[in-house]
N, C-alpha and C positions, 0 to 999 in steps of 0.2 A: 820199683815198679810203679807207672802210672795209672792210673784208671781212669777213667774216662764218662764222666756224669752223661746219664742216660734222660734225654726230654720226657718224662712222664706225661704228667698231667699240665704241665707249666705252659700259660700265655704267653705266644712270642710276641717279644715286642721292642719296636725297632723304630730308636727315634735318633735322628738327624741328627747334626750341631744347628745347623738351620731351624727346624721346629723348634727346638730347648730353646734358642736365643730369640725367636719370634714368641714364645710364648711367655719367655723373661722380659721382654721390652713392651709386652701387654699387661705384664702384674706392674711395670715401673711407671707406664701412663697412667693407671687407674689408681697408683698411689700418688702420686700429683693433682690426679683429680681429686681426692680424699681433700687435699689440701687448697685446690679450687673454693670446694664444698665448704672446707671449715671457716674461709673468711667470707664467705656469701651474709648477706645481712636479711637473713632471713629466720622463722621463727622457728624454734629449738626443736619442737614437733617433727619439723619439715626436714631439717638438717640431719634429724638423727636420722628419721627413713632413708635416707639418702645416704648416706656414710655407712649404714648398715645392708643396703643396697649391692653398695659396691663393696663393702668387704667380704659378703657373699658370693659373690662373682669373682676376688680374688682370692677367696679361699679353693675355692669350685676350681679353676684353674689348678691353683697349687696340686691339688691332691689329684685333680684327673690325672696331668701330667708329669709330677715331677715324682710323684709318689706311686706313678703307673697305674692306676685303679681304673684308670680309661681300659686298657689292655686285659684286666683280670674278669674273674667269670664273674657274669651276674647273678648269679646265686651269691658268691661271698661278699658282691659291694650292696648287694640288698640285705644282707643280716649286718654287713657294718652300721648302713645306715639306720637300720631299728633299730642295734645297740648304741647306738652315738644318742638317737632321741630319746631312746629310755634312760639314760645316765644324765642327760640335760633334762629331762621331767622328774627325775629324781633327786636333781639337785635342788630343783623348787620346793620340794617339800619343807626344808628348812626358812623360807622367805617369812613365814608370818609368826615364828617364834622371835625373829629378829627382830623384827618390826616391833613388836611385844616387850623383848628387853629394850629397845632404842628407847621408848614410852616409860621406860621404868614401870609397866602395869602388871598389875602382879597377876601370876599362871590362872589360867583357866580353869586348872584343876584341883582338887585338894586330896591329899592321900585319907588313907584310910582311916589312921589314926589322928589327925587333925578334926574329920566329921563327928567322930565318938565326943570329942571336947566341945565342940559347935552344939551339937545339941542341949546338950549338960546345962 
């Protein structure tokens, strides 16, 4: 017996060979230009806004379309998007222990049983 899946709540969405290959021939220009950018003889500063630029506009691409999130509801691409930043502001949290060990400088903090001996 077959059954036959029922459209619920699902985004339709209905994309071309045309679109898909138009919007794959705009991620392969912008990664050329990537590489435009990398031999420019300009200051490192400059390059990296620019290179991060456009990797954000070919990420953006990517996931609009190839990942369909163009088509889905905006409620669930607006809680992606606040989960995507909270997990990239949470990964920050680790950068200045790093930094700390890179330094060999010894921890900010002392336990409990270290201060009892400090005093002494």
């Amino acid at each position: 017996m077959v059954t036959r899946q029922q459209d619920s709540e699902a985004a339709p969405y209905v994309a071309t060979l045309g679109k898909c290959l138009l919007v794959y021939i705009c991620i392969l220009i912008l990664a050329g230009l990537q590489f435009v950018i990398a031999y420019q003889h300009v200051a490192v500063t400059a390059t990296l806004f620019r290179m991060l630029a456009v990797a954000i506009i070919e990420a953006g691409l990517a996931v609009v379309f190839f990942m369909h999130l163009g088509s889905e509801n905006r409620t669930l691409v607006t809680w992606i998007a606040v989960v995507t930043l909270f997990v990239l502001a949470a990964m920050q949290y680790s950068w200045t222990d790093s930094f700390r060990t890179e330094r060999d400088a010894a921890p900010s903090y002392r336990s409990s049983s270290n201060q009892g001996e400090a005093s002494q």
